[in-house]
Each structure stands twice: as structure tokens, then as C-alpha cells.
N, C-alpha and C positions, 0 to 999 in steps of 0.2 A: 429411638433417639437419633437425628440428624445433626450431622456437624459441616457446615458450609465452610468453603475455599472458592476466593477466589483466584481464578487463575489467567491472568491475561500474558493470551500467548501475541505478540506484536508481531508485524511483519510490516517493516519501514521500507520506503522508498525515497529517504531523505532526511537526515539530522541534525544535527546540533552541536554546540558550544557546550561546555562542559556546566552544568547548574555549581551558584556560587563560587567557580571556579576552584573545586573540589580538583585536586591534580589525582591523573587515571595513572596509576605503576606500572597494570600491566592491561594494557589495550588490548581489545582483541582483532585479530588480526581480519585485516583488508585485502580480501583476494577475489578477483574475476578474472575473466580474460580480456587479455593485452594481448590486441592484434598486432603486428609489424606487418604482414604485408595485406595490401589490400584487393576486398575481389569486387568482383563486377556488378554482381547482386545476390540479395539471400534467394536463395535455391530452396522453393517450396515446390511438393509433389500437389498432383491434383485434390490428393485429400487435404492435404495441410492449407490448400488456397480456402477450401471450405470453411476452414477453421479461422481463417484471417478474417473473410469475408463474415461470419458467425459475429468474431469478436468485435469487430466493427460495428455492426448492426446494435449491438449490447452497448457500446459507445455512445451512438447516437440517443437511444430509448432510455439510459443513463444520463446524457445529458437534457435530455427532456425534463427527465423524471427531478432532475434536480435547481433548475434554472428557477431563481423566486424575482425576475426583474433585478437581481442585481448583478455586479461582476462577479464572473467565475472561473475557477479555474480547476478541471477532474485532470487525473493521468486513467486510464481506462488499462495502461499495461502496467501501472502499478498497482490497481484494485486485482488484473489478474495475476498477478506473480504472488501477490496477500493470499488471496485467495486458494490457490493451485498449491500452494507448501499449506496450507491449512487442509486444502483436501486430500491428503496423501495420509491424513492423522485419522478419517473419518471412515464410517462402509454404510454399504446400505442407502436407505432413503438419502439421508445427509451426506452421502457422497454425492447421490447421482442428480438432487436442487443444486450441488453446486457447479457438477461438470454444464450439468445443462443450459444454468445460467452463461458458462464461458462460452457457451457454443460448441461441446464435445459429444454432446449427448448419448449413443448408445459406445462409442468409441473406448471409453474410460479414462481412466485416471492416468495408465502406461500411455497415452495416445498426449493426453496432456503435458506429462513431465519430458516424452521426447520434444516436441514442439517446442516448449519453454526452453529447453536446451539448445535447442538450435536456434532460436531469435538470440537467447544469451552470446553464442557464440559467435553469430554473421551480423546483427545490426549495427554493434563497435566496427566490426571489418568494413564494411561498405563503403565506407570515407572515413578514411583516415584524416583528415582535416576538420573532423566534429567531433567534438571530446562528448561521450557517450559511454556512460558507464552505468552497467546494472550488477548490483554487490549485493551478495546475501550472506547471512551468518542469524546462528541460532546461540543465545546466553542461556543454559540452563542451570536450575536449581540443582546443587550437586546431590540433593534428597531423591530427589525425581528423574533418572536417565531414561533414556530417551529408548524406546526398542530399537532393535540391531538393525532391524530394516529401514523402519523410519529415517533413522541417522544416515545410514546407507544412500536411500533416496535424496535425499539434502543436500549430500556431499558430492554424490555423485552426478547431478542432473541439474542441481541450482547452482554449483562452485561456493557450497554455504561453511564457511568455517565455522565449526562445534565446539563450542568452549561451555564448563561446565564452574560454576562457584555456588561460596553461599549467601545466599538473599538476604544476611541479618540487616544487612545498612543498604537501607533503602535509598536513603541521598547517593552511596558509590553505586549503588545499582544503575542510578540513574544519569549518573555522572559517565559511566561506563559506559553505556547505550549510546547515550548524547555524543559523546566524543568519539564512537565509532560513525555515526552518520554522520558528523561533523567532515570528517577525514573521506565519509565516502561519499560527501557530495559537494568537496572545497570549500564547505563552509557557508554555503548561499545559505540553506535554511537554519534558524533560527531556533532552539527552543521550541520541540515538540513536546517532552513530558519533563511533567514536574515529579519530584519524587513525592509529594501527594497523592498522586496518581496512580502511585504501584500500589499492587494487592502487599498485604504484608504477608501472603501467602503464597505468590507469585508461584509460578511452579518454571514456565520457559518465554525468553521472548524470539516470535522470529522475525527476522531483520530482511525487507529489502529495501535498499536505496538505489533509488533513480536519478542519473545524474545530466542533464543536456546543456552543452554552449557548444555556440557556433556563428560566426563572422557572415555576412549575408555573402553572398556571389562578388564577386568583381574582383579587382587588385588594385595594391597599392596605389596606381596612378589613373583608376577609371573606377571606380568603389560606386556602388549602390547609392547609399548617404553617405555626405562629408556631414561634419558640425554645422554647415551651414543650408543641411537641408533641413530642419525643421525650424517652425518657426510659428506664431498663435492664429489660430481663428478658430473658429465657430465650430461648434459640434449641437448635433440635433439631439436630445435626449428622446427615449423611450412617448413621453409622454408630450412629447412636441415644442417642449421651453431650451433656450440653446443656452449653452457654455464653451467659455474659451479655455484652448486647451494646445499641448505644443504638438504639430503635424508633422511630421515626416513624407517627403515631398519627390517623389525620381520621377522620370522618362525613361521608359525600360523596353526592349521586349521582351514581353510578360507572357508565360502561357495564362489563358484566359479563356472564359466561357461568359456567356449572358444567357441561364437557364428560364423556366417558366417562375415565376416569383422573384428571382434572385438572379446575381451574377456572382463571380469567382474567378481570384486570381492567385497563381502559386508563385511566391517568393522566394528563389532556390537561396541555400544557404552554401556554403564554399566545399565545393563538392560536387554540386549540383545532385545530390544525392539525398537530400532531406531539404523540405521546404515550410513553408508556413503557408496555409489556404486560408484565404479570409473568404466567405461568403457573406454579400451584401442583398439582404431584402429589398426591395424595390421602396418599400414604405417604412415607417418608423417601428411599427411590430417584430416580434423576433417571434409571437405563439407559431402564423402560417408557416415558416423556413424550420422549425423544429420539429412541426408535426408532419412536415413533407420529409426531411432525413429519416423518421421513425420509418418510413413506408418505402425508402430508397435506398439503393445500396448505394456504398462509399465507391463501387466502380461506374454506374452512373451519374455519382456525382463529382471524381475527380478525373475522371476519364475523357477523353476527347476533346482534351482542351485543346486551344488555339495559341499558335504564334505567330502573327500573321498583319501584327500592328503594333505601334510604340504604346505602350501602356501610361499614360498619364496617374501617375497613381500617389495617394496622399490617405496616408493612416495615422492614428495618433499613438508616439509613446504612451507607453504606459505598464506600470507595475501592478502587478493582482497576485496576493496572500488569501485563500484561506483554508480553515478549519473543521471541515466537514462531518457530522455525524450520521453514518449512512445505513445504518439499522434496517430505519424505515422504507427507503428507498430498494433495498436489497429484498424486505420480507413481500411490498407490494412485486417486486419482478421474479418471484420466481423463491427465492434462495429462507425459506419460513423452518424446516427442523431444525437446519444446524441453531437457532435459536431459543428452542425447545428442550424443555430436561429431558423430553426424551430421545436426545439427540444422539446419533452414534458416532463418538470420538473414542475410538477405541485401537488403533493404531498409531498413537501417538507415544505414550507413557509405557512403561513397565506397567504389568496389572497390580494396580491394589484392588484387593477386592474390595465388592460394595460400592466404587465410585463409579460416575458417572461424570461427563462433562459439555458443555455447551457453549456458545458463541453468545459472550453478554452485548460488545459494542465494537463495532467497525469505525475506525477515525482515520480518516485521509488528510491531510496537511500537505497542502501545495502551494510552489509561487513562480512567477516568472515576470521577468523585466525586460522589456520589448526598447531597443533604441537605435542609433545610428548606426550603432560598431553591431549591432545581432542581437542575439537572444540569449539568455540563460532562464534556464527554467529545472525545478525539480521538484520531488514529492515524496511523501511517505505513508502508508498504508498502515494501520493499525490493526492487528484482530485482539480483540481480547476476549478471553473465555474463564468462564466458571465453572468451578464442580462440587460436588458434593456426594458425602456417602452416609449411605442409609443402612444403619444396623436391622436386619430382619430379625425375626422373630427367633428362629434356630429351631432346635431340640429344646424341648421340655426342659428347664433345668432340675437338678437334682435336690431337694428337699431339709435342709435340717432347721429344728429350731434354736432360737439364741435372743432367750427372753434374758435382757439386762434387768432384772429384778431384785441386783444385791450389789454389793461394791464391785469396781472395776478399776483399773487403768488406762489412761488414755494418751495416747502419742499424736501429734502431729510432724509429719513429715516430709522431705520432697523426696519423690519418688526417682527420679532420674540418678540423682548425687547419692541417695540413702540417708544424708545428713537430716538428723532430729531438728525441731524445732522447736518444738515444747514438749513437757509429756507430764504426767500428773496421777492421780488417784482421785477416783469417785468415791465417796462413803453413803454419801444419801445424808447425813448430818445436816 
């Protein structure tokens, strides 16, 4: 006899408004680190450069992997923080598809959560003039606690606040979540989950939200764009038919490259500590410049750029939402047990016996709006997983008979309360 549960554990990187505007009592709480003073740059060792360059690489091959001709938009360091608190639940095979995929490979999972810890705490520092915020917390089922280590790891490595309640009302469930990533990402994103969407068996959700705005370079009185740097013309589509669309227009000096295929220009944002790279195809195709990123590192390609000329330069506003289902994308690269029953999640939960649990659906939700005054952009990472427990066979059970052959009585009742429900006598009459 098997009895299914579903269990979606989340891990956000960007929320929401409260569903029907159900009002939250008791929120759960919003904590990262809040730098006040700022340093000069995150301080990576030579292994940990390994690790960047890794993840990088995974970025690119992901954004390949998912580009269908239309607008897109992935967060790559919110798939790995989704990820990296999911893999700390998992051993075995299903650990090590998923380090591998991050780019950790024989290092582990301790190699992993220190790393995560320390972008968490040096990328807010960097510039303090870029509101940059990575927030985690985990809501669990207060049926299902979480083991000591597990919780341990969360708390101590992601700054994940642990709050525990019970899943009966699905709608505050979801109300709850929403209005935590509401708060931890100012409210840009929108309406990730519906309470249709929760298992009514829910067991934990884990929460990262990713939060970025930031004012491009300049000042008050020499700004990048005014309001009156954009303004309409023409854009080339994919397939060669053009549309008018509103441009944003400066004379900069711009670091800049004109590679093999393609050129690139980085956009510092105020700080000069964090930029925006646009790389431009030579031609209206995007397959050649994707499939050459798959094969090129990110220090070949943002490296060695020049300053060395006014940058004439003209991009288009624009906003891009969306909704990713990336299962698929994850099983062809690498990441195929944790999807499988017979997956090893077994460092997540207290043991019940006979379960089992696995990775039913990965959902990324991202958006970012590109305009005069800068950029705001954020995201949220989904895992959701399943389980189920399979009664084995046991010991032989023990034998007697009970042939109802003659009159009886019979009760119906609920087992939890004790309360009767009905009860009666059989005569065979």
C-alpha cells in the first residue's frame, strides 16, 4: 500500500503582494546582512575564483539551454542559492548532479555553503549605492521539523530565518510566503504562487529572494540619461522586419570591446561597482553569440575591455517578466536523480520511516525594467518536491480466524476524536 505526499519545498528569490489581500498577523521575519561600511572588492581565494568561473560557465549553457527566440530573463545566482539550500537536504548520487551542475564538483557541499556565505555577505558590501539584497527563510510544516543540522546549515550559512506553522489554510499559507517576498524584494515582483498551487500536504517551503536596483554612473548634474534621452526609432527584429521602439541614447566613455562575432559595452551603475554588459551580434541571429559563450569564459569575454573612446551608444527601454519551468532544462544539464524516486533527500526532514522524497518542478519567476534613472530587476527560484512512503511487506503477520457467520454489531467511528458515528446490530434477518 502507497500513500503519496506532495511536498514542495520553494526556494524564492523574489515575491509578492499578498493573494486576495488576505492580511499576514504574523509575518515572517526578513533578515540578511546589512552592510554599513563598504569594501573595495569580494575577496575570492584561488579555489573560490574556480567556482565563480564554474558558475559562470553554467550561466551561459543555461542561457542557451533556454532561449526559445523570445525575451528573457534567468537570475543564474538565484537557480544557485535554490539549488545549494536544496542540496544540503540531499547525499549521494543526488547530492553530487547537483554540486556538479554548480560547478563544485569533487569539493562538496561544505565548499558550497561556505562560498554562498560569502557572496551573501561581500556583494551588498561592494557599493553601497546599489540596493542589493539576498534574503532567505524557510516556512515549515510544524508536523515535519526539520533535523538539527539541516536547520543548523540554513541558519547559519544562508541568514535563513526558521519559522514553523500549520499548513491547514492553504490561501494564509500563501498569503504568508507572498508577503514575505513582497517585503524582501520592495514589492517589484508580482504574484508568484497561488494557493492552488500548494500541495495540501506541503511539508517546507525554502525561501530565497533576490533583490537589485541601481542608478546608472553619473550625478545629479552630468547623468548617463536625462528624460530626454530616449526617444523612437527602429529596431531590427530576430527575423529581419523592424519595429519602433523608445531608445535610450548617451556619449559616454564606455569600457568597450569589438570581439570575433560580436561587440560589448559595460554600463557602470553608481558605484561603478556593478554594470550592465550588452553584447551585440554583428548580424541579426543570437544561435552564433550563444553557442560561442557556451565555449568561452566570462573572463574572455568581459575582460580586456577598452576605454579609449566616446562610446556613442543607443539601447532600448524595456521591461521583461517571466515564468520559467526548468525541469527540463536542469535534467538535459546534468541535474536527472534529484528527479527520480529514487532520489536521496534524506537530510532534510526528521526520519519517518518508509518515505522517500524527490524534486517534482523547478520554477524561476523573474523581471527587470531597464530605463533612464537605471535598472530594477529581481527573481525567485522555486523547488518543489514529492514524497512518498511505501509500506513493505514486514514479518509474517500473526493468524486468527473471524468468520462473521452469525449476528454482530457494528460501529462506525472517527479514529483521532473517538467520537461514534453510528453503530448498529446485524441479525442476518
Amino acid at each position: 500500500m502507497k500513500k503519496a505526499l506532495l511536498i514542495p519545498v520553494v526556494s524564492l528569490l523574489a515575491l509578492v503582494s499578498c493573494q486576495k489581500q488576505i492580511k499576514v498577523a504574523d509575518p515572517i521575519t526578513v533578515q540578511s546582512p546589512t552592510p554599513t561600511e563598504q569594501i573595495t572588492k569580494v575577496t575570492l581565494t584561488e579555489t573560490e575564483q574556480g567556482y565563480m568561473a564554474a558558475g559562470n560557465a553554467m550561466a551561459f549553457r543555461f542561457l542557451d539551454q533556454m532561449y526559445e527566440g523570445e525575451n528573457l530573463i534567468i537570475s543564474p545566482l538565484s537557480l544557485q542559492y535554490a539549488l545549494a539550500m536544496t542540496a544540503n537536504g540531499a547525499s549521494g548520487e543526488t547530492l553530487q548532479e547537483i554540486i556538479d551542475f554548480l560547478g563544485y564538483g569533487e569539493d562538496g557541499i561544505d565548499a558550497l555553503n561556505a562560498y554562498c556565505k560569502k557572496l551573501l555577505e561581500e556583494l551588498p558590501a561592494v557599493d553601497l549605492n546599489v540596493n542589493l539584497k539576498l534574503t532567505d527563510a524557510l516556512l515549515v510544516n510544524d508536523q515535519f521539523p526539520l533535523l538539527p543540522a539541516f536547520k543548523q546549515t540554513v541558519e547559519s550559512n544562508y541568514y535563513a530565518a526558521v519559522e514553523n506553522m500549520p499548513f491547514t489554510n492553504p490561501e494564509y499559507t500563501a498569503a504568508k510566503i507572498n508577503e514575505w517576498a513582497s517585503r524582501s524584494t520592495n514589492g517589484f515582483i508580482d504574484k508568484v504562487l497561488d494557493a492552488k498551487e500548494l500541495s495540501a500536504d506541503a511539508v517546507a517551503y525554502i525561501m530565497n529572494a533576490l533583490y537589485f536596483k541601481a542608478k546608472w554612473a553619473g550625478s545629479e548634474y552630468d547623468p548617463m540619461f536625462t528624460e530626454h534621452s530616449a526617444w523612437e526609432e527602429e529596431f531590427t527584429l530576430t527575423d529581419g522586419t523592424k519595429k519602433n521602439m523608445d531608445m535610450l541614447h548617451t556619449v559616454e566613455y564606455l569600457h568597450y570591446a569589438v570581439r570575433d562575432g560580436y561587440k560589448i559595452v559595460a554600463l557602470p551603475y553608481a558605484g561603478h561597482k556593478y554594470y550592465m554588459y550588452i553584447l551585440l551580434p554583428d548580424g541579426n541571429d543570437l544561435a552564433p553569440l550563444l553557442a560561442k559563450l557556451k565555449t568561452t569564459s566570462w573572463g574572455e569575454i568581459g575582460g580586456g575591455l577598452l576605454k579609449d573612446a566616446e562610446v556613442h551608444l543607443r539601447f532600448p527601454k524595456f521591461s521583461i517578466e517571466n515564468k520559467l519551468y526548468l525541469k527540463e532544462a536542469l535534467d538535459a544539464m546534468g541535474v536527472k536523480k534529484a528527479f527520480a524516486r529514487g532520489a536521496e533527500f534524506d537530510h532534510m526532514f526528521e526520519p519517518k520511516p518508509g518515505w522517500y522524497y524527490w524534486i517534482e518542478k523547478v520554477i524561476q519567476k523573474a523581471k527587470i525594467n531597464v530605463t533612464e534613472w537605471g535598472t530594477e530587476a529581481a527573481a525567485v527560484t522555486i523547488v518543489e518536491m514529492v514524497g512518498e512512503s511505501a509500506v513493505g511487506p514486514g514479518e509474517e503477520p500473526k493468524r486468527i480466524e473471524f468468520y462473521a457467520d452469525h449476528p454482530f454489531v457494528w460501529i462506525i467511528g472517527e479514529a483521532t476524536s473517538g467520537a461514534i458515528l453510528f453503530e448498529g446490530v446485524y441479525t442476518g434477518k
